[in-house]
C-alpha positions as CSV (number, residue, x, y, z in Angstrom):
1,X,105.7,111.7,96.0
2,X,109.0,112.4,94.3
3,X,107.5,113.7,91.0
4,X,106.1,116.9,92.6
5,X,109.5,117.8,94.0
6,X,112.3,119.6,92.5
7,X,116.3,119.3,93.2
8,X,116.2,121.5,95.8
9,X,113.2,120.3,98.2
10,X,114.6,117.7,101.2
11,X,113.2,114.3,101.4
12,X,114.0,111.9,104.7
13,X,113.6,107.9,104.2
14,X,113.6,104.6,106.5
15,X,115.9,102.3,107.1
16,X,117.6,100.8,103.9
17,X,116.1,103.7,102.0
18,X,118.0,103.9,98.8
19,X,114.0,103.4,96.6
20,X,113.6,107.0,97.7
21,X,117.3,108.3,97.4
22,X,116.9,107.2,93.3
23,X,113.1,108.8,93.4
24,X,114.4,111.9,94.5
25,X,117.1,111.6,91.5
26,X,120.5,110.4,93.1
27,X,122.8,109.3,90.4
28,X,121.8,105.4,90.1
29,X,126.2,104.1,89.3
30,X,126.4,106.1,93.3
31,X,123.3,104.6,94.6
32,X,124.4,101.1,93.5
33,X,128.2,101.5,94.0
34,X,127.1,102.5,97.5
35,X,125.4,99.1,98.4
36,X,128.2,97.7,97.4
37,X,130.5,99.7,99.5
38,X,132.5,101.3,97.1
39,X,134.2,104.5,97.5
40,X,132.9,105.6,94.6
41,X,129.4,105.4,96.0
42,X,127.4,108.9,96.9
43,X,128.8,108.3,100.5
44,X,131.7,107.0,99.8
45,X,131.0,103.6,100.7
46,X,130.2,104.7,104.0
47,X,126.6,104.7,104.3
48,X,125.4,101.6,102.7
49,X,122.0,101.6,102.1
50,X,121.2,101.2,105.5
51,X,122.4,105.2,106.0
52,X,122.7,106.3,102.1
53,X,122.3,110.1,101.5
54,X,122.7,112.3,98.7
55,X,122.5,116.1,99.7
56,X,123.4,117.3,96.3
57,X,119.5,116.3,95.5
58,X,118.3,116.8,98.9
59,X,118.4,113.6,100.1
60,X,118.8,114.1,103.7
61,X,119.6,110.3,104.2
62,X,118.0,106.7,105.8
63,X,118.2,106.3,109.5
64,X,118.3,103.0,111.0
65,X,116.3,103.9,114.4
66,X,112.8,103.7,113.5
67,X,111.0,107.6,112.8
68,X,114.4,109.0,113.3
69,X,114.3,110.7,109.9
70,X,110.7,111.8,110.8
71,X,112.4,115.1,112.9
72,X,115.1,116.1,110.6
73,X,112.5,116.5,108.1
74,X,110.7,119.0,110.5
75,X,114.5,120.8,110.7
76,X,114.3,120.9,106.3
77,X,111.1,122.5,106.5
78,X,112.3,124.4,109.3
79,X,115.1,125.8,107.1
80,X,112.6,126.3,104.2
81,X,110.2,128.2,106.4
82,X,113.4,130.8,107.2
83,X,114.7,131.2,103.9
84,X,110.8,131.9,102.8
85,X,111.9,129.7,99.1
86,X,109.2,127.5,98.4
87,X,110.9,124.5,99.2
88,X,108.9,121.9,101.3
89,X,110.3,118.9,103.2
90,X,108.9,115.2,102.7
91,X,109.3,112.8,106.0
92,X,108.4,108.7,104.9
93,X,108.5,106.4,107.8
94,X,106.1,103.5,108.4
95,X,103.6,102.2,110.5
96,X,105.8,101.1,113.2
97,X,107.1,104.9,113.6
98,X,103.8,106.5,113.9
99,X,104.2,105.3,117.3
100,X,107.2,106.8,118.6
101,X,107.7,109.6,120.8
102,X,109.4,111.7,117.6
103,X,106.5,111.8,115.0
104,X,104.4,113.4,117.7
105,X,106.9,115.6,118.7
106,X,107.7,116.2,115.2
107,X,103.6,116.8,114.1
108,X,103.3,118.8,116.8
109,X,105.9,121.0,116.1
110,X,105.2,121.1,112.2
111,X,101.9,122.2,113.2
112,X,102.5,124.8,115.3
113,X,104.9,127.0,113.2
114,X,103.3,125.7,110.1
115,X,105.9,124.4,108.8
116,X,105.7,123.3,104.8
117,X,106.1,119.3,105.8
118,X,104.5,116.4,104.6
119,X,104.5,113.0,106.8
120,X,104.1,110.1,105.0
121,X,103.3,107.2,106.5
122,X,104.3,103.8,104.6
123,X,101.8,101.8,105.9
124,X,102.2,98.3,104.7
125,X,100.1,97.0,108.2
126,X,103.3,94.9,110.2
127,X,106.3,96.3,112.0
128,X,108.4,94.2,111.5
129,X,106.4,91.0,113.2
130,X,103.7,93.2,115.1
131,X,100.5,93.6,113.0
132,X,99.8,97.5,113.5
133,X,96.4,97.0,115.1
134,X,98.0,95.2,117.9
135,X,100.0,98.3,119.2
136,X,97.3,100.7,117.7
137,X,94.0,101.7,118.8
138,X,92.8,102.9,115.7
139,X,92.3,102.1,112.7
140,X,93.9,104.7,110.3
141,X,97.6,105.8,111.7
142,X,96.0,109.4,109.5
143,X,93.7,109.9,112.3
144,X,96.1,111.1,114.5
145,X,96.7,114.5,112.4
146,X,93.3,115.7,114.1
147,X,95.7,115.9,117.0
148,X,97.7,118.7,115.6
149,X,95.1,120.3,113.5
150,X,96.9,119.7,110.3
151,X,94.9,117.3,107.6
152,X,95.3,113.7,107.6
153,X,94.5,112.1,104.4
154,X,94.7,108.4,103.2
155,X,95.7,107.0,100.1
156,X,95.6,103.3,98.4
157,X,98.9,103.2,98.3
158,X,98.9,100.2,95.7
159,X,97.1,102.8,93.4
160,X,100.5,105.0,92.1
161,X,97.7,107.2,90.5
162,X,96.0,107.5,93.7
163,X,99.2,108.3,95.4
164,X,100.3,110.7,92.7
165,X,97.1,112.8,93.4
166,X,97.1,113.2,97.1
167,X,101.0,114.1,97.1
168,X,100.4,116.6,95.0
169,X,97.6,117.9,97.0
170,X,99.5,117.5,100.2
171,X,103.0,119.2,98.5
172,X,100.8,122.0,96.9
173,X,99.3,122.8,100.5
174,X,103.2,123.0,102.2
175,X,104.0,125.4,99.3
176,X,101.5,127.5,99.7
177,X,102.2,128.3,103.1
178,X,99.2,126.6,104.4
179,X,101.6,123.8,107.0
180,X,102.4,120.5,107.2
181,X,99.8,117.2,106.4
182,X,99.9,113.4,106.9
183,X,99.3,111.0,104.7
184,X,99.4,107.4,105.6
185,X,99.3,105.1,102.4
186,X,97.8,101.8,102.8
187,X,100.4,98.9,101.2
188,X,101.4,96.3,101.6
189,X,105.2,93.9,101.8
190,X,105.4,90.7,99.8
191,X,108.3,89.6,101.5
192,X,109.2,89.2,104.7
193,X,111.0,91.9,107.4
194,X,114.3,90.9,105.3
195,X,115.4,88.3,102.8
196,X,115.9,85.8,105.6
197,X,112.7,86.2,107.4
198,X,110.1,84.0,106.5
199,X,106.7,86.1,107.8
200,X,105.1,83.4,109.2
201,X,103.0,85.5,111.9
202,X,100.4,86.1,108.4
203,X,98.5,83.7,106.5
204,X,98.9,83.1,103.6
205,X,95.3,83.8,102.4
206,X,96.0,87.3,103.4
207,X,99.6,87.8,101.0
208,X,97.9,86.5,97.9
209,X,94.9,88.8,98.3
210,X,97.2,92.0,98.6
211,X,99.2,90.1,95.5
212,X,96.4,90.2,93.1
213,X,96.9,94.1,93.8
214,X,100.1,94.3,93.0
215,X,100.9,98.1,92.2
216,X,103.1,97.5,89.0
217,X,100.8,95.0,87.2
218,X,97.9,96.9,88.1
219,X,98.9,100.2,86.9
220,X,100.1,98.2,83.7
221,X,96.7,96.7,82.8
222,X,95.3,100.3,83.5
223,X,98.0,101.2,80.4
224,X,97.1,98.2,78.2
225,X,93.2,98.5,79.0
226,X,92.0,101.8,80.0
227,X,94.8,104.1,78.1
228,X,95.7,101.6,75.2
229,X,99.3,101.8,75.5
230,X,101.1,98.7,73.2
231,X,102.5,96.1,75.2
232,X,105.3,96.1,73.4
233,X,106.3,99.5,74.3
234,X,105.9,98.7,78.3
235,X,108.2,95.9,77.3
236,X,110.8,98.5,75.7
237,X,110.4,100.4,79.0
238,X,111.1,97.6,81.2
239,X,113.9,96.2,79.2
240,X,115.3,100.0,79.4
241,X,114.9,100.1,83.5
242,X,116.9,96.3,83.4
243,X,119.8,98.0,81.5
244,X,120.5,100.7,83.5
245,X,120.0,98.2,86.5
246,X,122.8,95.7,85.4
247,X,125.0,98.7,83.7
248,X,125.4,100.4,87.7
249,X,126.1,96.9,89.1
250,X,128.7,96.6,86.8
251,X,129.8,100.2,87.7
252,X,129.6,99.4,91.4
253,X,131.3,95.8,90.9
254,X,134.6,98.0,89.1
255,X,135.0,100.4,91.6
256,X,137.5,100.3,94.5
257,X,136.7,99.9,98.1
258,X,137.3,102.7,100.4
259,X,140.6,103.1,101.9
260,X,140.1,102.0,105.2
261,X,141.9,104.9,107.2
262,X,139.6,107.1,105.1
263,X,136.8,106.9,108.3
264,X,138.6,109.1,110.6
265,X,137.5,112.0,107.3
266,X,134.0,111.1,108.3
267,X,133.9,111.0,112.4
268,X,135.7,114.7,113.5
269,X,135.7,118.1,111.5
């Protein structure tokens, strides 16, 4: 999704949404310094990555109550819309937040003043515990766009080319003028809710099947086997991506916690 947007286009993300916040291009030493607190994270040390936010790339920021972001996109696009600059607004939320009252306000809205949004719904089939076709009478959550009269399209979201194609569709659409879209991209979670849940309400018959379709081996065979890139130069790549990972820890570890009287900058104007 992130690869079709520029600097200046929003983006809103889920809870504990710093994966989108680097996407969108945040400075990875204030992503990481911000998990860790640090006042020299992009908020300070006072979002943590269950609120982190980087405006200076449009990052409009996580939100821990579920499709809360999914409105403030609509207010991005809003903006966009007014200013008439090409900018378009990206909401992701999961599967759980397609049913709350706020992404059908939100659709509904975006739909009627054709607002350039794109939904994206991270569907990786549990909220939380709840399996989505317990609290879901259908089986595509991109159904529902037929509701508002704006396209709902759905992509194998273990596929990152798959992906890649239909956010460009959907991005292209919102610039154009032509309104908002939804597009629900079927994944899937590994782990459990959190580190310390152990996701025993799914077999486990059902986790290794989604494993064997793992979206970062899968697009790396289709490198090795279908474009013939050396295996050696993924390698180079990876060990790249680990560098910078352990080079911000370090950062983050070295910086200094926030002053604690330094809240009271954050609460009143």
């Amino acid at each position: 999704m992130c690869a079709h947007l520029s600097k200046e286009d929003y983006i809103t993300s889920t809870h504990r949404g710093h994966g989108h916040c680097i996407a969108k291009g945040a400075d990875i030493n204030a992503v990481m310094a911000e998990m860790f607190a640090k006042s020299t994270g992009c908020c300070r040390g006072m979002g943590g990555s269950m609120h982190i936010a980087d405006f200076s790339v449009g990052m409009l920021g996580a939100n821990a109550i579920v499709a809360g972001g999914i409105p403030i996109a609509v207010g991005a696009g809003w903006t966009c819309s007014y200013m008439e600059n090409g900018n378009v607004a990206v909401a992701f939320f999961g599967d759980g937040a397609a049913n709350e009252g706020a992404f059908h306000e939100a659709l509904n809205l975006a739909s009627v003043w054709q607002l350039p949004v794109v939904f994206v719904c991270e569907n990786n089939l549990y909220g939380f515990s709840t399996h989505y076709r317990r609290v879901t009478n259908i089986e595509h959550i991109a159904e529902r766009a037929g509701s508002y009269g704006i396209p709902g399209i759905i992509a194998d979201g273990m596929d990152v080319r798959d992906v890649y194609a239909k956010a460009g569709e959907s991005i292209e659409r919102a610039r154009a003028g032509k309104g908002p879209t939804l597009l629900e991209c079927k994944t899937y979670r590994f782990r459990g809710h959190s580190r310390f849940e152990p996701a025993t309400y799914r077999d486990k018959e059902e986790l290794e099947e989604w494993k064997e379709r793992d979206p970062i081996s899968y697009y790396r065979n289709i490198l090795i086997e279908e474009l013939n890139i050396q295996e050696y130069l993924l390698d180079s790549i990876e060990g790249e991506a680990e560098k910078v990972i352990e080079e911000s820890v370090a950062f983050a570890e070295a910086g200094p916690d926030p002053d604690p009287s330094a809240y009271r900058d954050y609460v009143f104007k």
